[in-house]
N, CA, C and O atoms as CSV, one atom per row, in Angstrom:
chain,resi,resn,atom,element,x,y,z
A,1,UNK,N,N,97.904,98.814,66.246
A,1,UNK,CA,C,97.973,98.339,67.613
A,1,UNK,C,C,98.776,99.332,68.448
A,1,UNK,O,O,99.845,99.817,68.078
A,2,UNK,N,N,98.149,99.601,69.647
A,2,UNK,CA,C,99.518,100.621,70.493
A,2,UNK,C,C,100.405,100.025,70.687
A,2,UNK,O,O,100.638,98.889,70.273
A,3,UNK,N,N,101.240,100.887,71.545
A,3,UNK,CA,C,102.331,100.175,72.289
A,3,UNK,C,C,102.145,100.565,73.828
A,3,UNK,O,O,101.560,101.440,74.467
A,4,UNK,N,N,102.883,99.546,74.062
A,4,UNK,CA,C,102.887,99.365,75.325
A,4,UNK,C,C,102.597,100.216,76.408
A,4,UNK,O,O,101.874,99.802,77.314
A,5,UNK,N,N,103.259,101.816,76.444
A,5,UNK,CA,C,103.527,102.743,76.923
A,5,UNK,C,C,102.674,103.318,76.609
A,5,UNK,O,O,102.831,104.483,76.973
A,6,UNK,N,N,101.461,103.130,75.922
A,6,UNK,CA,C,100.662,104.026,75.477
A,6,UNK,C,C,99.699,103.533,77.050
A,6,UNK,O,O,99.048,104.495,77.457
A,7,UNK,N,N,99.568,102.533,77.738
A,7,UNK,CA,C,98.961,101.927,78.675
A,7,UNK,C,C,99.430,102.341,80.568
A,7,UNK,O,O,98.815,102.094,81.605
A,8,UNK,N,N,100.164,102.728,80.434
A,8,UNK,CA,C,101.283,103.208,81.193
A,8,UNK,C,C,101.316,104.546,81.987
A,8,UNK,O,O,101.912,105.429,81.370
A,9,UNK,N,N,100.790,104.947,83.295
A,9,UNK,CA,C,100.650,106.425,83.843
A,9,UNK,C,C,102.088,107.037,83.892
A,9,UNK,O,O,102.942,106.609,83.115
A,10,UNK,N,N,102.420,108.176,84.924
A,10,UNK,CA,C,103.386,108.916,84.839
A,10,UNK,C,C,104.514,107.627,85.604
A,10,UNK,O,O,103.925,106.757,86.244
A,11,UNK,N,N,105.629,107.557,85.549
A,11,UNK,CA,C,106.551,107.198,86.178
A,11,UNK,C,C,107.461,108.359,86.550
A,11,UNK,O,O,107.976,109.142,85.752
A,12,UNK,N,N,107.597,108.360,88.001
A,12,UNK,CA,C,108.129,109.343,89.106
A,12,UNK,C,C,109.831,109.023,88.478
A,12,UNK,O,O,110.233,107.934,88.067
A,13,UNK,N,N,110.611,110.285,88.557
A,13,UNK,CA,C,111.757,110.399,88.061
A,13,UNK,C,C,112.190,109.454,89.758
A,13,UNK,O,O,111.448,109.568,90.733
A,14,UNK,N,N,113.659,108.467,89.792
A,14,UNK,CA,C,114.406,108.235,90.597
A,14,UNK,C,C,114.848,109.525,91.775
A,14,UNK,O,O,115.600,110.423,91.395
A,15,UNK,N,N,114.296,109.514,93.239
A,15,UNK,CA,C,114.913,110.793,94.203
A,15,UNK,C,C,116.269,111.139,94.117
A,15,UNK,O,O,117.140,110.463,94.666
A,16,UNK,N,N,116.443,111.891,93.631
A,16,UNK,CA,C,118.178,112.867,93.587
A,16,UNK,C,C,118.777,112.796,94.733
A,16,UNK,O,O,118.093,112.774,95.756
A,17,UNK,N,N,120.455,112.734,94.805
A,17,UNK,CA,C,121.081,112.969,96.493
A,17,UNK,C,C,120.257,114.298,97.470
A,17,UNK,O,O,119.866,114.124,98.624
A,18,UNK,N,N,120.137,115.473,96.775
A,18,UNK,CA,C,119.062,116.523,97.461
A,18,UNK,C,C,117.729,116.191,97.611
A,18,UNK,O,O,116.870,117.072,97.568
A,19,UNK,N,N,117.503,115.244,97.750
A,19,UNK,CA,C,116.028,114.893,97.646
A,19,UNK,C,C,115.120,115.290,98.878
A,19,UNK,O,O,115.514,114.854,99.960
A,20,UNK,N,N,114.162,115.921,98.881
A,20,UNK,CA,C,113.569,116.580,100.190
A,20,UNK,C,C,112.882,115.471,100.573
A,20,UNK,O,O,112.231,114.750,99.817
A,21,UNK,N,N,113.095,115.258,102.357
A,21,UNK,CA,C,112.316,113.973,102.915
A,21,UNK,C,C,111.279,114.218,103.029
A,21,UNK,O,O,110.979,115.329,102.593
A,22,UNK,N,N,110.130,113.371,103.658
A,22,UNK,CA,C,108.955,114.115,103.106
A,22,UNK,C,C,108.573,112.952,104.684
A,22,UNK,O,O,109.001,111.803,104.803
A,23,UNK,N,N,107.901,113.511,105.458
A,23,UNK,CA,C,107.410,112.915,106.891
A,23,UNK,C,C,106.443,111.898,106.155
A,23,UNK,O,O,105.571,112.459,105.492
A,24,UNK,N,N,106.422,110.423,106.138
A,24,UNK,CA,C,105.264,109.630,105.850
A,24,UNK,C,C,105.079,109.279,107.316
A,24,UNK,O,O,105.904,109.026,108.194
A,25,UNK,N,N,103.418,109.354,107.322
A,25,UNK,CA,C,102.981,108.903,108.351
A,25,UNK,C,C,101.836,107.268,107.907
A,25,UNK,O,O,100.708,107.205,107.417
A,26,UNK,N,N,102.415,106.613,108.183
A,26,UNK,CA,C,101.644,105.394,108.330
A,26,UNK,C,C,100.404,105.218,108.167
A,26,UNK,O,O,100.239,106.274,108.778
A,27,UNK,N,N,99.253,104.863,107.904
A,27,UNK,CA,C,97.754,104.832,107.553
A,27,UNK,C,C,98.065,103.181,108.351
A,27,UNK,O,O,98.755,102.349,107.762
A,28,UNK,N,N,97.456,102.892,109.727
A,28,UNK,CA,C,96.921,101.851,110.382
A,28,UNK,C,C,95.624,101.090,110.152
A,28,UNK,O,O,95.556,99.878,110.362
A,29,UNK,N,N,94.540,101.850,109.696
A,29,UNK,CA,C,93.307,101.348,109.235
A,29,UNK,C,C,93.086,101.268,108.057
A,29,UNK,O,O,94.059,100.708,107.552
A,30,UNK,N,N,92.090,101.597,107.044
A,30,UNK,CA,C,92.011,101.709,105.875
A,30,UNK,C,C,91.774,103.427,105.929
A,30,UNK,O,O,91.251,104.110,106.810
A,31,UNK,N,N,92.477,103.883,104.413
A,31,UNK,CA,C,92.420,105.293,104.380
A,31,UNK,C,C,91.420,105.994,103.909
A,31,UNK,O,O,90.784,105.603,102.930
A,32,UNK,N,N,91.090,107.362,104.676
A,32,UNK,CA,C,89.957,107.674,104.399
A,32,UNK,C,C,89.451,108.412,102.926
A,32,UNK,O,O,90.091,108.691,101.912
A,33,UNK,N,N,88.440,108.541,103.178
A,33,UNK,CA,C,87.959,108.750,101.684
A,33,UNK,C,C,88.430,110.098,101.110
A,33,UNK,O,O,88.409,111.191,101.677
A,34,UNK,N,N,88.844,109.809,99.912
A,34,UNK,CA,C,89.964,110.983,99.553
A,34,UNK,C,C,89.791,111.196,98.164
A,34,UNK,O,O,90.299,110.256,97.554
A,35,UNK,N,N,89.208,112.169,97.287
A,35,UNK,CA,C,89.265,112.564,95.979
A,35,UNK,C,C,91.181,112.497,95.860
A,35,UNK,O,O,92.043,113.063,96.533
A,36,UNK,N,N,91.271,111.574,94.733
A,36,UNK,CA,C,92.208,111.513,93.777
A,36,UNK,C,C,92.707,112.165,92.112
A,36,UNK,O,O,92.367,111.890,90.961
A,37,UNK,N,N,93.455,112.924,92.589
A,37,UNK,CA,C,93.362,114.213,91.301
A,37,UNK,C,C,94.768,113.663,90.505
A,37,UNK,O,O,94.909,114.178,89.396
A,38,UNK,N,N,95.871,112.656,90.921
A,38,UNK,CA,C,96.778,112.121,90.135
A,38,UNK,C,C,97.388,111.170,91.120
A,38,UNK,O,O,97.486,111.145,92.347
A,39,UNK,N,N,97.949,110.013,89.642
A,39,UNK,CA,C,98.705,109.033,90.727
A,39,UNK,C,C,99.668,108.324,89.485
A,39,UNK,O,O,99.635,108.327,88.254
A,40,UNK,N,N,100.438,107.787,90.419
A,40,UNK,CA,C,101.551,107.184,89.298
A,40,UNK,C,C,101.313,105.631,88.970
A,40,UNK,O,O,100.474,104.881,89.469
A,41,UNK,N,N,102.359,105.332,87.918
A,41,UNK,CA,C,102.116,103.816,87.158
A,41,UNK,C,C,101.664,103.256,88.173
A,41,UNK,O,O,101.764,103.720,89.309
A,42,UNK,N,N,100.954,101.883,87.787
A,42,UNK,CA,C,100.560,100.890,88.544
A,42,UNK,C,C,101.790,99.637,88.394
A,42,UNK,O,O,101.936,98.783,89.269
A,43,UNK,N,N,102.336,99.673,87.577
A,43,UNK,CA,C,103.025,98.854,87.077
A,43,UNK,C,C,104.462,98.993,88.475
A,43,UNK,O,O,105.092,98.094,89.033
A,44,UNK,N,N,104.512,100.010,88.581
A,44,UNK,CA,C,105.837,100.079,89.915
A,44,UNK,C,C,105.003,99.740,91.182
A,44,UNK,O,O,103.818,99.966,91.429
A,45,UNK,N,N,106.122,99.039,92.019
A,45,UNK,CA,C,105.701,98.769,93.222
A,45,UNK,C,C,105.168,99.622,94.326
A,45,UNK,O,O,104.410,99.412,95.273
A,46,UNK,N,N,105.912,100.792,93.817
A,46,UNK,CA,C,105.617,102.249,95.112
A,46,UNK,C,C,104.704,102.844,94.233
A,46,UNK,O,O,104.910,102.482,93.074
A,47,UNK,N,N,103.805,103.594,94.355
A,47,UNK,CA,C,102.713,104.176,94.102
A,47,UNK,C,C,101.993,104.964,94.526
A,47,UNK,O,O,101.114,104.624,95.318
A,48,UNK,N,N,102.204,106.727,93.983
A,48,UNK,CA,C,101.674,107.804,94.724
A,48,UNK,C,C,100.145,107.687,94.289
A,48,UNK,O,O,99.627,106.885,93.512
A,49,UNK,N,N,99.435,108.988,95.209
A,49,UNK,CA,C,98.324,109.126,94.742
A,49,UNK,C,C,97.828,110.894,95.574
A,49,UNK,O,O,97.800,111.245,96.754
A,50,UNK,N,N,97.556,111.523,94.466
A,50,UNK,CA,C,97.601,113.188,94.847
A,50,UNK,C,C,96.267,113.401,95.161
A,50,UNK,O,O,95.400,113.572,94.305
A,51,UNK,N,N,96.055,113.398,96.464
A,51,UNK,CA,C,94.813,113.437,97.290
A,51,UNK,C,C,94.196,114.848,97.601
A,51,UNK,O,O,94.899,115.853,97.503
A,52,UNK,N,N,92.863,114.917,97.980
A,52,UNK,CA,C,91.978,116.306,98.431
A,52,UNK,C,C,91.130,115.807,99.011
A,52,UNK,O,O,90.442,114.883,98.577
A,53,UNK,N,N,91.000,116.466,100.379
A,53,UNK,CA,C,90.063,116.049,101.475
A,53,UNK,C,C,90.235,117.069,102.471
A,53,UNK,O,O,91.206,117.496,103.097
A,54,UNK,N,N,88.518,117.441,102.419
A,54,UNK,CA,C,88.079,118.452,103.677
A,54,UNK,C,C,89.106,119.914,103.422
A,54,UNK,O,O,89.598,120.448,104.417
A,55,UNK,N,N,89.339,120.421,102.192
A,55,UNK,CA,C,89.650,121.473,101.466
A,55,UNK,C,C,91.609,121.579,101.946
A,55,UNK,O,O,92.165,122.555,102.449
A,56,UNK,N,N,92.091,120.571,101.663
A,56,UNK,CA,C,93.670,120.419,102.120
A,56,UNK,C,C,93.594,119.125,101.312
A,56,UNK,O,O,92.610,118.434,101.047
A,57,UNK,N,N,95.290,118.921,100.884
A,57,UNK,CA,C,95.588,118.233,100.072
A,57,UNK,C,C,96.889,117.324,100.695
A,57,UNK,O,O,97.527,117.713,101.674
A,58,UNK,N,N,97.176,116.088,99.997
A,58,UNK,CA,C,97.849,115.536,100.698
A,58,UNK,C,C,98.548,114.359,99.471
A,58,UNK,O,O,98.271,114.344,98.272
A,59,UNK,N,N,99.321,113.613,100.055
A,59,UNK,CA,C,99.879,112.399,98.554
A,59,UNK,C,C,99.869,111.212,100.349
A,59,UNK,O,O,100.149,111.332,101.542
A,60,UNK,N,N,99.221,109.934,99.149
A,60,UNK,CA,C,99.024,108.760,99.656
A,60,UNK,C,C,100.152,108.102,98.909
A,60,UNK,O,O,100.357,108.392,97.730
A,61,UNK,N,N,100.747,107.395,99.429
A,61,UNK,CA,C,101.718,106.188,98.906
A,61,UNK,C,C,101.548,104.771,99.439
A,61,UNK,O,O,101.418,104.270,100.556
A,62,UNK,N,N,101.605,104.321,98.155
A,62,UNK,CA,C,101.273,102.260,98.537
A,62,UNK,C,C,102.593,101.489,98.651
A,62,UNK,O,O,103.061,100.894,97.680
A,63,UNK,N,N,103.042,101.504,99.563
A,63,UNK,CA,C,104.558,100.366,99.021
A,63,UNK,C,C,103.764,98.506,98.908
A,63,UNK,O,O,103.257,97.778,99.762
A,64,UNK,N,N,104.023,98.342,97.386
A,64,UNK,CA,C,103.456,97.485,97.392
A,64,UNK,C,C,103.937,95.844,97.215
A,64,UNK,O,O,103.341,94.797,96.964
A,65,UNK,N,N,105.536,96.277,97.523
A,65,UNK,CA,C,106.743,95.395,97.775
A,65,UNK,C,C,106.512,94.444,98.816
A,65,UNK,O,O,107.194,93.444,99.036
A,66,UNK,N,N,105.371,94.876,99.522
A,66,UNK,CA,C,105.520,93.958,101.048
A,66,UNK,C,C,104.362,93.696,100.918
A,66,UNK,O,O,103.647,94.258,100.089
A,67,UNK,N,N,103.683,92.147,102.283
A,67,UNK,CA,C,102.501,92.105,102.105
A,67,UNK,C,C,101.895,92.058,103.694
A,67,UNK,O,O,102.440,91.406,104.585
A,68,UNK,N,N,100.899,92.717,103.846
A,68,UNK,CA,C,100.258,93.567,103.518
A,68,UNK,C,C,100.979,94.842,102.819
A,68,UNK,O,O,102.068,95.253,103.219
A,69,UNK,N,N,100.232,95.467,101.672
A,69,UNK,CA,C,100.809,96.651,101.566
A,69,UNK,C,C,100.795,97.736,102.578
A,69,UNK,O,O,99.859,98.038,103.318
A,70,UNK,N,N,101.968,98.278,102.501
A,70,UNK,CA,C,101.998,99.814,103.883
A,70,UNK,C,C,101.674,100.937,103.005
A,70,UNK,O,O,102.123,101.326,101.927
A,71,UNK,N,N,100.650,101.382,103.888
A,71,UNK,CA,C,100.162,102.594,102.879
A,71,UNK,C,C,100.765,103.718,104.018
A,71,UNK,O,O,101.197,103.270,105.080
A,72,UNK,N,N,100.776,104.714,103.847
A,72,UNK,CA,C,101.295,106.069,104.189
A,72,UNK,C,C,100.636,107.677,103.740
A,72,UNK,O,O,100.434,107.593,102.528
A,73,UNK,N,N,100.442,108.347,103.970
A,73,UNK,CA,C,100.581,109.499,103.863
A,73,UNK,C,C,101.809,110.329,104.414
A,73,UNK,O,O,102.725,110.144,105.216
A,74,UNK,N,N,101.184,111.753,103.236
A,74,UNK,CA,C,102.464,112.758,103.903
A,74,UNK,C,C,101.431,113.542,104.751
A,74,UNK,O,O,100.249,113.197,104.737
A,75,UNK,N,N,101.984,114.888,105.697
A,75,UNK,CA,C,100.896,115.537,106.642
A,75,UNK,C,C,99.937,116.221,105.394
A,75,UNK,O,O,100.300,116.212,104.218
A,76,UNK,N,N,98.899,116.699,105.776
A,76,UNK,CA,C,97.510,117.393,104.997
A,76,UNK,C,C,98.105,118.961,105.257
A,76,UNK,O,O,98.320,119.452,106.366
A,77,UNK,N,N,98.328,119.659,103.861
A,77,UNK,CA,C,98.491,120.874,104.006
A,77,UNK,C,C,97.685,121.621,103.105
A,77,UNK,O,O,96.689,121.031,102.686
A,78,UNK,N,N,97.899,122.878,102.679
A,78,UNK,CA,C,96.925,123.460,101.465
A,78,UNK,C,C,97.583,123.234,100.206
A,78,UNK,O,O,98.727,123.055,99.788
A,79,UNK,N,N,96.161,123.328,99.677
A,79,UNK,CA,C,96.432,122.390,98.303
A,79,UNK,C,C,97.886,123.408,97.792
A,79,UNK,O,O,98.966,122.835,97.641
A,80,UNK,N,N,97.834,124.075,97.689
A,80,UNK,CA,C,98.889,124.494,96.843
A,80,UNK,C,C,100.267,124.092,97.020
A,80,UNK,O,O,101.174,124.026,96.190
A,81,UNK,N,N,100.255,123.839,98.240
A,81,UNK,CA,C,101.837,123.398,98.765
A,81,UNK,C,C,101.853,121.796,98.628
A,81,UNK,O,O,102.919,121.193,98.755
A,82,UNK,N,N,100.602,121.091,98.355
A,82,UNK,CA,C,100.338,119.678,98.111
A,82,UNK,C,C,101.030,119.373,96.614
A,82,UNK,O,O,101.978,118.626,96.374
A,83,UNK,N,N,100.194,120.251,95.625
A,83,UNK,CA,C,101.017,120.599,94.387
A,83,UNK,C,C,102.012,120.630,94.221
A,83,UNK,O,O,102.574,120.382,93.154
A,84,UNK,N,N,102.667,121.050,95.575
A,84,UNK,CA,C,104.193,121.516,95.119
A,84,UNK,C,C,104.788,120.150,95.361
A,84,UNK,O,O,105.517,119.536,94.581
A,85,UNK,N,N,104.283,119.674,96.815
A,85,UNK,CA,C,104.958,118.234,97.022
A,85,UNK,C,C,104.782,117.359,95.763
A,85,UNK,O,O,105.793,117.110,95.107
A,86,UNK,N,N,103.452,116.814,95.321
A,86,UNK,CA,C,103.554,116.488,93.670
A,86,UNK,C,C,103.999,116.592,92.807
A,86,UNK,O,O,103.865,115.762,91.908
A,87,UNK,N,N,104.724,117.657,92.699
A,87,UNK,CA,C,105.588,117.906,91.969
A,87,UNK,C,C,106.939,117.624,91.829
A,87,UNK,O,O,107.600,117.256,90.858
A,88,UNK,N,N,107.295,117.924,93.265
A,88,UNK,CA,C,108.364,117.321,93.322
A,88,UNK,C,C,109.172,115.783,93.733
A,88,UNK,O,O,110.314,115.398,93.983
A,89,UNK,N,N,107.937,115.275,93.634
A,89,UNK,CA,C,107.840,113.630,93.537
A,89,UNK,C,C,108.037,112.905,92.833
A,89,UNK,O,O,108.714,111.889,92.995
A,90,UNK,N,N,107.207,113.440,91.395
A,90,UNK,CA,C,107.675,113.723,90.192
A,90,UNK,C,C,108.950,113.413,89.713
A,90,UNK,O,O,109.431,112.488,89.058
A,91,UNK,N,N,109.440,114.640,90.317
A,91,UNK,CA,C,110.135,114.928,89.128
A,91,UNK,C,C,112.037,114.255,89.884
A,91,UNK,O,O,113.137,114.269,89.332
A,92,UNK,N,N,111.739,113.902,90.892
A,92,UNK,CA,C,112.691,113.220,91.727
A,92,UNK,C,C,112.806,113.948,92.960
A,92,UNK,O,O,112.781,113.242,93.968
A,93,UNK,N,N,112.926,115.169,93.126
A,93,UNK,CA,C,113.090,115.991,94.112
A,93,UNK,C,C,112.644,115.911,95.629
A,93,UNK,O,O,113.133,116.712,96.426
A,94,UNK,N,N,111.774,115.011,96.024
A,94,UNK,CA,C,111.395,115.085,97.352
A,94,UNK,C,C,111.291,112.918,97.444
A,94,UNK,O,O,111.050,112.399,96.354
A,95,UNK,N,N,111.433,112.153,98.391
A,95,UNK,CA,C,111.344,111.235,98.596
A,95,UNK,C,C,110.360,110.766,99.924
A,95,UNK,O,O,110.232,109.575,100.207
């Protein structure tokens, strides 16, 4: 039988006192259609999701503490610097 954790996506390290802010901008409607290349546990309330759309990349977040959930984005930049924000989401570094 597994365990538990075998069921379980990445969980984002806790943001550090240096933690880089990261501009969320609000999503008012429903968000648009967006290839999803990574996203974190479902099991936590906040919940990234490492987006690509129209050749720029971006991270969607669900706060799913409240109801309706508030979804958000960060601004759409090139993928590579999207990566980087992913990364450092990760790993605690940006909030």
């Amino acid at each position: 039988m597994a365990d538990d954790h075998d069921f379980h996506g990445t969980h984002p390290a806790s943001p550090g006192p240096d933690a880089v802010p990261v501009r969320w901008t609000p999503v008012q409607r429903h968000p648009e259609a967006a290839r999803v290349r990574g996203y974190t546990c479902e099991c936590l309330a906040l919940v990234f999701e490492d987006c690509r759309a129209g050749g720029q990349g971006f991270i969607r977040r669900y706060d799913r503490s409240v109801k309706p959930w508030a979804i958000a984005e960060s601004p759409k930049v090139r993928v590579s610097e999207a990566e980087t924000l992913w990364r450092q989401l990760i790993n605690g570094e940006a909030r």
